[in-house]
VMD Tcl script that draws the C-alpha trace (Angstrom):
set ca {
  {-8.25 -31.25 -35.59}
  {-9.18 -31.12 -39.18}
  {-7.68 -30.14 -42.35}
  {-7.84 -26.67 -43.55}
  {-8.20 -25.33 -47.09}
  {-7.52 -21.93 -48.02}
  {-9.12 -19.40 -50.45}
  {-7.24 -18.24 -53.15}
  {-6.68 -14.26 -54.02}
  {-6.15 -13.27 -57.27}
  {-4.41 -9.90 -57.85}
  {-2.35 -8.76 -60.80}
  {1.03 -8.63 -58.27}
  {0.58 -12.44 -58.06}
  {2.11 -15.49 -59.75}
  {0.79 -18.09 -62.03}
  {2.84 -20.57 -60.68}
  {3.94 -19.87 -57.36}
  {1.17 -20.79 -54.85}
  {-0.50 -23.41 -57.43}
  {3.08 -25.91 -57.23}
  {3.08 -24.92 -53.26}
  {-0.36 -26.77 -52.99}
  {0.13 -29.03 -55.82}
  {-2.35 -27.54 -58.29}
  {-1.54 -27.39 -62.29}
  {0.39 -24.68 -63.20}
  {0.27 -22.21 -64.95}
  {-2.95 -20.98 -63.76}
  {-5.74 -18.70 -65.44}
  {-4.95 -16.01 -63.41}
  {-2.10 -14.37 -61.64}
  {-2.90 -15.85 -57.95}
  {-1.45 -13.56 -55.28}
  {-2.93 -15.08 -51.67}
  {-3.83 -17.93 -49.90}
  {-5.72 -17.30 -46.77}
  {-5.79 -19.44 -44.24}
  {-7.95 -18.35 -41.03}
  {-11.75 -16.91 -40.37}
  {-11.45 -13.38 -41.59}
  {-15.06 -12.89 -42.75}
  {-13.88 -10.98 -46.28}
  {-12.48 -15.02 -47.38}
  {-12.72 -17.76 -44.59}
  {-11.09 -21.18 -45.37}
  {-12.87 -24.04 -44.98}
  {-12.42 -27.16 -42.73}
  {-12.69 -30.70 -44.11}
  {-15.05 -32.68 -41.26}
  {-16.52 -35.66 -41.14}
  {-19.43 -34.01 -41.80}
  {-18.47 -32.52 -45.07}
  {-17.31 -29.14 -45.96}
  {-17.52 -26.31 -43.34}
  {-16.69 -22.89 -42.90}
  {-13.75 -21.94 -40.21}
  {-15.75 -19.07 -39.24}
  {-18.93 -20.77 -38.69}
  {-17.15 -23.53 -37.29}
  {-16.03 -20.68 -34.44}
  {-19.02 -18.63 -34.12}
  {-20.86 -22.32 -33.51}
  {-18.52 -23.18 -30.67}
  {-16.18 -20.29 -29.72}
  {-15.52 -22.00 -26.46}
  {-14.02 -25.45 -27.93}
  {-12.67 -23.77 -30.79}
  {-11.19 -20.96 -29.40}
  {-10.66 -21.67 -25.44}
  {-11.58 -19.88 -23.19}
  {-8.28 -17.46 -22.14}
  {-8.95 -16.38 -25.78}
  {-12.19 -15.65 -25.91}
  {-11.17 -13.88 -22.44}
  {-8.93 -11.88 -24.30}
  {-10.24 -10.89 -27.85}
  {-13.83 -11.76 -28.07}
  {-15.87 -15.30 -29.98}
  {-13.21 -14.43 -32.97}
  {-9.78 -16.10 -34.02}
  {-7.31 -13.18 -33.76}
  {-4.86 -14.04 -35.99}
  {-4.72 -14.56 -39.86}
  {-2.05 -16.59 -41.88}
  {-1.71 -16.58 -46.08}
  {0.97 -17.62 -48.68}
  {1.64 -14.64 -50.20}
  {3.79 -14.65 -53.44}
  {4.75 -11.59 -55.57}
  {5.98 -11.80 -59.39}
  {5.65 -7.91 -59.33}
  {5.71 -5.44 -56.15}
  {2.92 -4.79 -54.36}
  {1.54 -1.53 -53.33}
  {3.43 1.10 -51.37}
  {1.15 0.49 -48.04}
  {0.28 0.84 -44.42}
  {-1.87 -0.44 -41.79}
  {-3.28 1.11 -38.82}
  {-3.49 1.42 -35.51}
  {-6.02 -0.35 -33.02}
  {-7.46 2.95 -32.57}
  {-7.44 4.49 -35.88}
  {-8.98 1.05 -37.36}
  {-11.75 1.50 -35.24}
  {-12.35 5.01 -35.69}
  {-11.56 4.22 -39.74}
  {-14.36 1.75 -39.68}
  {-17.21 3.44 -37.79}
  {-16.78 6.72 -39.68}
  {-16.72 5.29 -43.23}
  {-19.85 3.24 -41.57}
  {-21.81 6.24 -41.01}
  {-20.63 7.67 -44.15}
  {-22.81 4.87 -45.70}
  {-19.35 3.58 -47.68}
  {-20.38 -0.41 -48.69}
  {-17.67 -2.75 -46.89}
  {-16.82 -4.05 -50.68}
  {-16.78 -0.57 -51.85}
  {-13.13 -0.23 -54.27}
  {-12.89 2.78 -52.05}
  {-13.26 1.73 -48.54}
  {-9.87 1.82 -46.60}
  {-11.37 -0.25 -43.64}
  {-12.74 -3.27 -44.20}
  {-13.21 -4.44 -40.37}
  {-12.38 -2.65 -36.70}
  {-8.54 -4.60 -36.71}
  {-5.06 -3.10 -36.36}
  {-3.12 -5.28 -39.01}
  {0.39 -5.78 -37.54}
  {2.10 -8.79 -40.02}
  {5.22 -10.83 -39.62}
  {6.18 -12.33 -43.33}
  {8.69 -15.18 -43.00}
  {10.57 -15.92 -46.76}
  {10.28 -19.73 -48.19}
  {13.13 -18.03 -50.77}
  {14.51 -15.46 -51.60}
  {12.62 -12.27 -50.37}
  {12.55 -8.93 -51.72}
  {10.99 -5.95 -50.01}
  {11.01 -2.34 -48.95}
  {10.05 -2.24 -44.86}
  {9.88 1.19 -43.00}
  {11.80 4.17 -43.38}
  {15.60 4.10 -43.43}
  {17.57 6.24 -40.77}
  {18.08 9.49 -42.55}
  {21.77 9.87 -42.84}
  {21.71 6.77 -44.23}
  {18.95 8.10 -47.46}
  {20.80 11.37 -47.63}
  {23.93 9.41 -48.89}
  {21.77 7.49 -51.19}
  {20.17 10.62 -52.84}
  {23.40 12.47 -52.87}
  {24.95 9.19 -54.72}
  {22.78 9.13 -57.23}
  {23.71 12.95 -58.10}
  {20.32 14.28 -59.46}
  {20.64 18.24 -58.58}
  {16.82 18.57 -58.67}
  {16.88 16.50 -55.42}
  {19.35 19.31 -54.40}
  {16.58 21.19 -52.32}
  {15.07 18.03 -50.45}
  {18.49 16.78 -49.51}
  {18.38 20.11 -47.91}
  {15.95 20.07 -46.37}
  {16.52 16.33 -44.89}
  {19.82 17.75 -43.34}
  {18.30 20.85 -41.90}
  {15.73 18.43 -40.26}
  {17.17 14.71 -39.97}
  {14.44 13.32 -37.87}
  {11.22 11.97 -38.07}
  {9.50 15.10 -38.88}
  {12.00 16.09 -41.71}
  {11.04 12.39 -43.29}
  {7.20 13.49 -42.80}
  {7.68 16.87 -44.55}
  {9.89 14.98 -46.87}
  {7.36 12.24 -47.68}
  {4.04 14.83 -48.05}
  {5.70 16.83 -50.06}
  {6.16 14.32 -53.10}
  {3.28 12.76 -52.10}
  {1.03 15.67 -52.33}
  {3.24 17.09 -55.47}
  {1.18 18.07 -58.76}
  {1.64 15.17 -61.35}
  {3.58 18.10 -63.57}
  {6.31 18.27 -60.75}
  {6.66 14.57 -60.76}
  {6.71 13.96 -64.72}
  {10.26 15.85 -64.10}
  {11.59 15.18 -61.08}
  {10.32 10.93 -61.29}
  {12.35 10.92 -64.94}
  {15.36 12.64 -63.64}
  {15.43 10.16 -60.22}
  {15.76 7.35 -62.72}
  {18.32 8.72 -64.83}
  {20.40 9.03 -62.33}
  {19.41 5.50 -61.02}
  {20.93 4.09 -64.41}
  {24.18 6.51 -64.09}
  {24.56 5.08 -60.74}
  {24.08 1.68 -62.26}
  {26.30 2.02 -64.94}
  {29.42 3.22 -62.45}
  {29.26 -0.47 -61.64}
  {29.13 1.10 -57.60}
  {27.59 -1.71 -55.09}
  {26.79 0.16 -52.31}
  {23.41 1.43 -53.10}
  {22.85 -1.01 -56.31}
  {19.55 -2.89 -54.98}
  {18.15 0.39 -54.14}
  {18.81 2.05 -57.79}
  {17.83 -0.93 -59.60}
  {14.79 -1.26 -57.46}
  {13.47 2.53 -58.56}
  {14.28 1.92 -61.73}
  {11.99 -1.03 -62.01}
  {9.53 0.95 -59.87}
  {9.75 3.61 -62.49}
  {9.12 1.28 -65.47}
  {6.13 -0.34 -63.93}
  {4.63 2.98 -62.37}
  {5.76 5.93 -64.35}
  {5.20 9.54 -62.91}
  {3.72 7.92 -60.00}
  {5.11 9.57 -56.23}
  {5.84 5.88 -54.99}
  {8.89 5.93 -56.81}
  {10.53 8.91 -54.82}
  {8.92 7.26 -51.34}
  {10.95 4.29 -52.39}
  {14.22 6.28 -51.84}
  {13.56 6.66 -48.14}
  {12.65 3.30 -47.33}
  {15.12 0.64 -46.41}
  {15.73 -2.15 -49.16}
  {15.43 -5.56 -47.56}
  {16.81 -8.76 -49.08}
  {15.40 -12.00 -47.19}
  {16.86 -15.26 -47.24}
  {14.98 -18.38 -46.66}
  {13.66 -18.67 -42.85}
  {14.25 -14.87 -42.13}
  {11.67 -12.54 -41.94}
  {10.13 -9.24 -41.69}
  {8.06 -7.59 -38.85}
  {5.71 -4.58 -39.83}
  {3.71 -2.83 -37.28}
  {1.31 -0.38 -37.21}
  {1.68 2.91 -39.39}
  {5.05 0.97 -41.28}
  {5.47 2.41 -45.05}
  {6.23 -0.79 -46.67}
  {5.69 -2.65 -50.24}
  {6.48 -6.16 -50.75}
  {8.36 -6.11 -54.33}
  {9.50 -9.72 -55.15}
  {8.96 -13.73 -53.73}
  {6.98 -16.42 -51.57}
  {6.65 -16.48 -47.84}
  {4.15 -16.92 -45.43}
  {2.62 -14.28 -43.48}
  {0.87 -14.66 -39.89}
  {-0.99 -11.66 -38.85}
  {-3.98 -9.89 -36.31}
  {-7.33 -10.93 -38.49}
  {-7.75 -8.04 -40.65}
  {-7.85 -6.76 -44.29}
  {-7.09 -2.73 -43.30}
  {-4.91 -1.55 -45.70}
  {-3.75 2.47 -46.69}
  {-2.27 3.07 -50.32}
  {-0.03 5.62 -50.95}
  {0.79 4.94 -54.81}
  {2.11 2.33 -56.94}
  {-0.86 0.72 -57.54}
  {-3.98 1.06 -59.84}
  {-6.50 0.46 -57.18}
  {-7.69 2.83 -54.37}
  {-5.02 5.67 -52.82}
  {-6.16 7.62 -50.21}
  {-3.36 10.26 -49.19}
  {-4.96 12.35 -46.17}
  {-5.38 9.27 -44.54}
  {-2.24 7.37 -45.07}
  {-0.51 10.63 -43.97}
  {-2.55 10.15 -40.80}
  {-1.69 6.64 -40.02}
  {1.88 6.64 -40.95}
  {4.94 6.44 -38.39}
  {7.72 8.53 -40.14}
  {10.46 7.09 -37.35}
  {13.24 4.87 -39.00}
  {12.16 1.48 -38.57}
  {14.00 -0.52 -35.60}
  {16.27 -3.20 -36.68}
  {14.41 -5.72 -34.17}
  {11.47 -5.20 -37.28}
  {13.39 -5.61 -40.27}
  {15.37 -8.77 -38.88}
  {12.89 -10.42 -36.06}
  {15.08 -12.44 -33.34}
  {14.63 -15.97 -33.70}
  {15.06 -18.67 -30.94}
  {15.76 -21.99 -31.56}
  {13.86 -24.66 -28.61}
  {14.40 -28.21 -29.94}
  {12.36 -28.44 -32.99}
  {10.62 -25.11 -32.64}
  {12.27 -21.88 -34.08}
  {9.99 -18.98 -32.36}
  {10.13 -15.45 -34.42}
  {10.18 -12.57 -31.34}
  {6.59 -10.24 -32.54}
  {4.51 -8.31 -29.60}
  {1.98 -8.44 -31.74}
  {-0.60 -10.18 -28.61}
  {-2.65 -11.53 -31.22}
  {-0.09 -13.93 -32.65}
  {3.17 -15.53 -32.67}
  {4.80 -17.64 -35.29}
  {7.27 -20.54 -35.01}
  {8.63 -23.16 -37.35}
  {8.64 -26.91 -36.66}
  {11.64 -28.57 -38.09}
  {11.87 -32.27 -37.90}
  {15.31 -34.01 -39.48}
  {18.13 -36.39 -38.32}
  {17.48 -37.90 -35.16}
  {14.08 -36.76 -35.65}
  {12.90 -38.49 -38.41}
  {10.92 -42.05 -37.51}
  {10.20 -41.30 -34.22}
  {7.23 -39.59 -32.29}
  {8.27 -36.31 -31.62}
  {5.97 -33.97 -28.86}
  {5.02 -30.43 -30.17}
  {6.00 -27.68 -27.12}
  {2.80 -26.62 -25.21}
  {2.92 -22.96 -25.85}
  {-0.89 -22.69 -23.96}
  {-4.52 -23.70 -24.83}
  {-5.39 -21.71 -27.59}
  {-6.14 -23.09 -31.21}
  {-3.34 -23.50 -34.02}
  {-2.90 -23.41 -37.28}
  {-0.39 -26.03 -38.81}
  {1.31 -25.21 -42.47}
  {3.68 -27.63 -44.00}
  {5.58 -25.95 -45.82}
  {8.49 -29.02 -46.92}
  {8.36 -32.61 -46.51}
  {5.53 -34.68 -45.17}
  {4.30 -35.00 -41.26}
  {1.87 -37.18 -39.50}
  {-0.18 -35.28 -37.04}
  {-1.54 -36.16 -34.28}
  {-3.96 -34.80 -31.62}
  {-6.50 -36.10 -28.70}
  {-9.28 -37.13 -31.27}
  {-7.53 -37.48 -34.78}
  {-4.59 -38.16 -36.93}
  {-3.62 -36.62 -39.90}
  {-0.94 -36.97 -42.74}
  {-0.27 -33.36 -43.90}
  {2.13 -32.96 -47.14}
  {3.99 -29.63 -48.52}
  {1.96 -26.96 -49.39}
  {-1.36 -28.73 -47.07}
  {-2.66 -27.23 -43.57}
  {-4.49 -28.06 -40.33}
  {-6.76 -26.47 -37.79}
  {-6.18 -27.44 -34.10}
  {-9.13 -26.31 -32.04}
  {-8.18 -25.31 -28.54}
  {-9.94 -28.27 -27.11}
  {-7.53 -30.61 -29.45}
  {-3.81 -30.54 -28.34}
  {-1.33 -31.49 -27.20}
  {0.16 -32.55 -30.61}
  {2.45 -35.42 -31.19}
  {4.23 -35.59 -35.10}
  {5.95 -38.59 -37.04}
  {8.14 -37.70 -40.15}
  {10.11 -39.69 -42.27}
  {11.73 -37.14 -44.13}
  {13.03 -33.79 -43.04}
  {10.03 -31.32 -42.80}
  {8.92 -28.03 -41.61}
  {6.22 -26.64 -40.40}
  {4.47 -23.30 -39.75}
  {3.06 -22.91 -36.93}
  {0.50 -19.85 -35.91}
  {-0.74 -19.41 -32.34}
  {-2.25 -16.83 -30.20}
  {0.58 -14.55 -28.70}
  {1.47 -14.61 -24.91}
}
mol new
graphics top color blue
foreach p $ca { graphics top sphere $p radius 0.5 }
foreach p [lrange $ca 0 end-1] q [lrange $ca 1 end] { graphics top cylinder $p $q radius 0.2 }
display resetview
């Protein structure tokens, strides 16, 4: 077991203060900083601090996949850690996104490969063979758009905001209110000349602020949510896609499960997020960086996201809070230690053999393994090689803890 650092991403999305307090850094920083990675994902490894000085998690498990990894995991996905976790905080919303399938990551990869596209290319789409299912679990407040709303639901919201030039797509939504109605829907203003939007986009957000102004609750987050869309990306076809998405408020501890082929853009706050190891990501708009249409449309699941993925089931097992994924190549769970807790040795469930990452995200907890002990404080992490557990923690104040394992 050693302690972990993470590499920090900066994006413009990101905050200047956010993730620097989390880790204890001066703040403001330089530069907006959007990520911390935690994990062995060859685009930004984090580092492990040994006795033998500073060394790379990756090369730390291509050295000795069998003690780092164990061997039921090397069984299952290969001399590589599966999973990847970063602190992810958002001042402004990121891009309207998906991520694909095992299959069409693999395919994505090999054919932009032969196509001679440079894996740090601004215009690659896949940056390794991965699906990318994510679970994001708010430290705050949490605000987000995740997967497409059931479509009697968005046909009320367009016809509330009373805009007649959506007239003809409400029609066609209620001719067709399925899946394949949202996908005609959705490539439609995706694929609409940039003439077509710089009228319809203006008159979607005028009758965002009429809607506003009525004072009317029941669709406010959504209209204030386009409208600030709007502002940030005007003309762009991201703001229409965010009128058929479902408008997610998180509250601290609650999360958000996106699988493969999920339209989804994070908008506003901190959380962590444990996912498979990958970097695969399709834009669809509302950014400035690379948006490939044709192959978002192929990647994208236009069925109304299941409730089971917008609000994960949690279980609560003595100090462990498990988030339900079947994502196999994680699973996520929260320590908490407080009350009776605190002073005493408390054992950390045995969920199998495979390695762990540890991410205190409140308080202060003493770790400890077979060969080490640790003190790990808010916003600090830890790598537990397979060959390290079980693991044993001592707090004195209430704490919690991220925890990211291989899934069952």
């Amino acid at each position: 077991m050693e302690l972990l650092h993470g590499v920090v991403r900066t994006y413009a999305w990101g905050s200047r203060t956010a993730i620097a307090e989390f880790t204890g850094r001066p703040a403001p920083t330089a530069h907006p900083e959007a990520e911390l990675w935690l994990g062995a994902h060859p685009g930004d490894p984090a580092w492990l601090e040994t006795a033998n000085g500073k060394t790379s998690l990756l090369d730390a498990v291509a050295v000795d996949p069998e003690g780092q990894l164990g061997s039921a995991v090397r069984e299952r996905f290969g001399d590589a850690l599966p999973f990847l976790v970063k602190v992810l905080a958002a001042e402004e919303p990121l891009s309207l996104q998906a991520h694909p399938s095992p299959g069409q990551a693999r395919d994505g990869y090999n054919r932009e490969d032969s196509l001679g596209v440079p894996i740090n290319s601004p215009v690659r789409n896949y940056r390794d063979r991965s699906h990318k299912p994510e679970l994001l679990v708010s430290l705050g407040e949490f605000h987000a758009l995740a997967g497409f709303r059931p479509v009697a639901r968005t046909i009320e919201l367009m016809r509330a905001l009373a805009v007649s030039d959506l007239d003809p797509y409400i029609a066609l939504l209620s001719g067709q209110p399925d899946a394949e109605g949202l996908r005609a829907l959705f490539t439609t203003w995706i694929t609409a000349l940039q003439s077509d939007l710089d009228v319809l986009v203006p008159a979607v957000l005028d009758g965002a602020v009429a809607y506003v102004r009525t004072g009317a609750k029941e669709f406010a987050a959504e209209a204030r949510t386009i409208l600030e869309l709007g502002e940030r990306y005007p003309g762009d076809a991201g703001v229409l896609a965010a009128l058929l998405l479902n408008r997610v408020t998180l509250g601290p501890g609650e999360g958000i499960y996106m699988p493969a082929g999920n339209l989804h853009s994070y908008l506003h706050g901190v959380g962590v997020e444990v996912m498979a190891n990958s970097d695969n990501v399709l834009r669809g708009g509302l950014t400035p960086k690379h948006v490939d249409v044709p192959e978002l449309l192929r990647v994208l699941d236009f069925n109304p996201a299941q409730e089971d993925w917008l609000r994960p089931k949690r279980v609560r097992d003595g100090i462990e809070t498990v988030y339900e994924t079947p994502a196999p190549e994680f699973a996520t769970s929260v320590l908490s230690l407080d009350g009776g807790h605190l002073g005493h040795e408390v054992d950390v469930p045995v969920r199998h053999d495979g390695p762990q990452i540890l991410l205190c995200t409140r308080g202060s907890v003493l770790v400890r393994s077979n060969s080490v002990e640790l003190k790990v404080d808010r916003g600090s992490a830890v790598w537990v090689a397979a060959d390290d557990g079980p693991l044993r923690l001592v707090a004195d104040e209430p704490t919690e803890i991220f925890r990211a394992t291989v899934g069952l």
